[in-house]
C-alpha positions in Angstrom: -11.2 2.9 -2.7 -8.0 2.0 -4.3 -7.1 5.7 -4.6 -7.0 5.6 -0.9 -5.5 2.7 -0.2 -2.5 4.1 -2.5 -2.1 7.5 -1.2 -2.1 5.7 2.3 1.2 3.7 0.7 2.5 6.5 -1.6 4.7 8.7 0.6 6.7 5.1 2.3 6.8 3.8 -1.2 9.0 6.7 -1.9 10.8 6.7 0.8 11.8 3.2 0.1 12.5 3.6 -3.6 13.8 7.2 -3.7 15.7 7.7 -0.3 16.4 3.8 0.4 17.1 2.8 -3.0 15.3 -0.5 -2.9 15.0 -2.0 -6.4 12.2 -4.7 -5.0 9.2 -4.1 -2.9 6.8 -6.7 -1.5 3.7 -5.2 0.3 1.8 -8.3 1.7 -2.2 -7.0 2.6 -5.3 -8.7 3.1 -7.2 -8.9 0.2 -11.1 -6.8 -0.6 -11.1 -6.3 -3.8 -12.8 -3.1 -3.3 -8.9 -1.5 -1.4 -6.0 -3.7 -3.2 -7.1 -6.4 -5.6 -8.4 -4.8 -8.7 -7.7 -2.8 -11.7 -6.6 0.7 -10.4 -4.4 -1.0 -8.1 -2.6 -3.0 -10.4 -2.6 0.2 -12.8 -0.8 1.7 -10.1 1.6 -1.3 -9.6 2.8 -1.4 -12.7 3.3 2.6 -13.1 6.0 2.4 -9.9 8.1 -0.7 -11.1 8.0 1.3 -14.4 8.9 4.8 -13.4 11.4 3.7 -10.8 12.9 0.7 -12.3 11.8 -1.7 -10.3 10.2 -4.6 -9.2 6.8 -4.6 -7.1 5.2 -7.9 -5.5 1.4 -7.6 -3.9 1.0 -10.7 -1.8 -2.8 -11.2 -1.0 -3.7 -13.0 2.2 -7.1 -14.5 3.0 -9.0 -11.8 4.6 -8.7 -12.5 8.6 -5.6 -14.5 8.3 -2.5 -12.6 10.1 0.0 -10.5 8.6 2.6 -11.2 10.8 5.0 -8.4 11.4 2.6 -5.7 9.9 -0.4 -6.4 12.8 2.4 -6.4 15.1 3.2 -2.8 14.3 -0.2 -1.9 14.0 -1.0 -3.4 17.5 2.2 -1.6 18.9 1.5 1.8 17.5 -2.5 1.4 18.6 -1.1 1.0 22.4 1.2 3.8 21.6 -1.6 6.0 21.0 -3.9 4.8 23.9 -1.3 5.5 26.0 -0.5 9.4 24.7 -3.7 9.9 25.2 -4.3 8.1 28.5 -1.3 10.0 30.0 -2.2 12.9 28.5 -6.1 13.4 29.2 -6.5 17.0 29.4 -3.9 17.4 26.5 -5.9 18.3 22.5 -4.7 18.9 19.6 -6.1 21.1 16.4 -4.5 18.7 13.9 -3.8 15.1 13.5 -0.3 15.9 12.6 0.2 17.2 15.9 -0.3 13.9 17.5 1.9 11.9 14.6 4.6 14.4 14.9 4.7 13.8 18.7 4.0 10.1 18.7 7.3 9.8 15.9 9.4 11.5 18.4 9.1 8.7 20.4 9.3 5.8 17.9 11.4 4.6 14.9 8.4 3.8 13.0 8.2 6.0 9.8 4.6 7.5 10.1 3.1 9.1 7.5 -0.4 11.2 7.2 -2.6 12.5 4.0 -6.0 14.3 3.8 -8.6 14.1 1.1 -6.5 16.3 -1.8 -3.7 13.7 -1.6 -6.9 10.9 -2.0 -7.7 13.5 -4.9 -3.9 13.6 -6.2 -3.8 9.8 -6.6 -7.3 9.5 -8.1 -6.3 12.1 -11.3 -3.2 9.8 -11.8 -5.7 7.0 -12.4 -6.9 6.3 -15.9 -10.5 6.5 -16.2 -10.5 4.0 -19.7 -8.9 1.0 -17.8 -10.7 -2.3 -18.8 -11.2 -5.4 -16.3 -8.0 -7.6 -16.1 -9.8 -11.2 -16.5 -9.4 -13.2 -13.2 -8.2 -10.4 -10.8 -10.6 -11.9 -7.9 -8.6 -15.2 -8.6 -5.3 -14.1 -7.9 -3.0 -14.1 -4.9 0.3 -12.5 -5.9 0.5 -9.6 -8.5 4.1 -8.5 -9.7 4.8 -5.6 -11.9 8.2 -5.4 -13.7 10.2 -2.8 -14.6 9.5 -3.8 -18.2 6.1 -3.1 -18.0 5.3 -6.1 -17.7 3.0 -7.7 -15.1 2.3 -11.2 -13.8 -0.1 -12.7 -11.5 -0.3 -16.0 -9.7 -3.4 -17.4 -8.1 -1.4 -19.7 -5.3 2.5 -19.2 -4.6 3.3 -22.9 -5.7 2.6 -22.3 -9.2 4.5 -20.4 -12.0 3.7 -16.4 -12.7 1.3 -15.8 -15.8 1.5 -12.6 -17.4 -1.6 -10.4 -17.4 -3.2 -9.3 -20.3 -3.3 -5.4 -19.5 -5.3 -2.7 -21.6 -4.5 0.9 -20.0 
């Protein structure tokens, strides 16, 4: 699952670092292990910061707890699409493209799409010898440096630990 839950991040990631220029990105998420909060994710982490020289924060909130500004924009772009297709009932289309590329005409939310090869992409960049980093389920906040380092913290009060990493 974490090969999906990065290619569904991979294309604003580098929009954000490559077009944007950001040198810092915090992504704030819920937090099932089984998506965000595990080894191929923090493998992944620490491969951006590295490769473009920057610094990456993954904020875990308690599953069912709000995300603020992100469920707003998700509840926002959900009526968006109930109304296209309200107003539009005898309207189809052959692609799900389609109905982003239309829906972004109308918005200035960046939308992105991917299919199963870019699940596949993602997947190959993952290392298949990548050993359990103790206490993952514990923490709450994973940042990767551009030094290769990484930290983790298990509440936001206390100080960042590095993680012992074996790639």
């Amino acid at each position: 699952m974490a090969d999906a839950a990065w290619c569904s991040i991979k294309d604003l990631l580098d929009y954000l670092i490559i077009d944007q220029q950001k040198k810092r990105i915090d992504i704030i998420s819920d937090s099932p292990s089984s998506q965000y909060r595990n080894k191929p994710s923090i493998y992944m982490l620490n491969q951006y910061a590295t490769k473009h020289a920057i610094t990456m924060r993954w904020i875990f909130l308690e599953c069912g707890h709000g995300k603020g500004v992100a469920d707003a924009i998700s509840a926002q772009m959900k009526r968006k699409m109930d109304k296209y297709v309200s107003f539009n009932p005898t309207k189809s289309y052959e692609k799900t493209s389609d109905f982003v590329h239309e829906i972004q005409n109308s918005t200035s939310i960046k939308l992105f799409t991917y299919d199963q090869s870019h699940v596949d992409e993602i997947r190959k960049q993952i290392l298949h010898t990548l050993q359990t980093v103790k206490g993952t389920a514990e923490l709450h906040e994973i940042i990767a440096e551009p030094t290769d380092l990484v930290f983790g913290k298990k509440t936001s009060d206390q100080p960042q630990v590095q993680l012992r990493l074996r790639f």
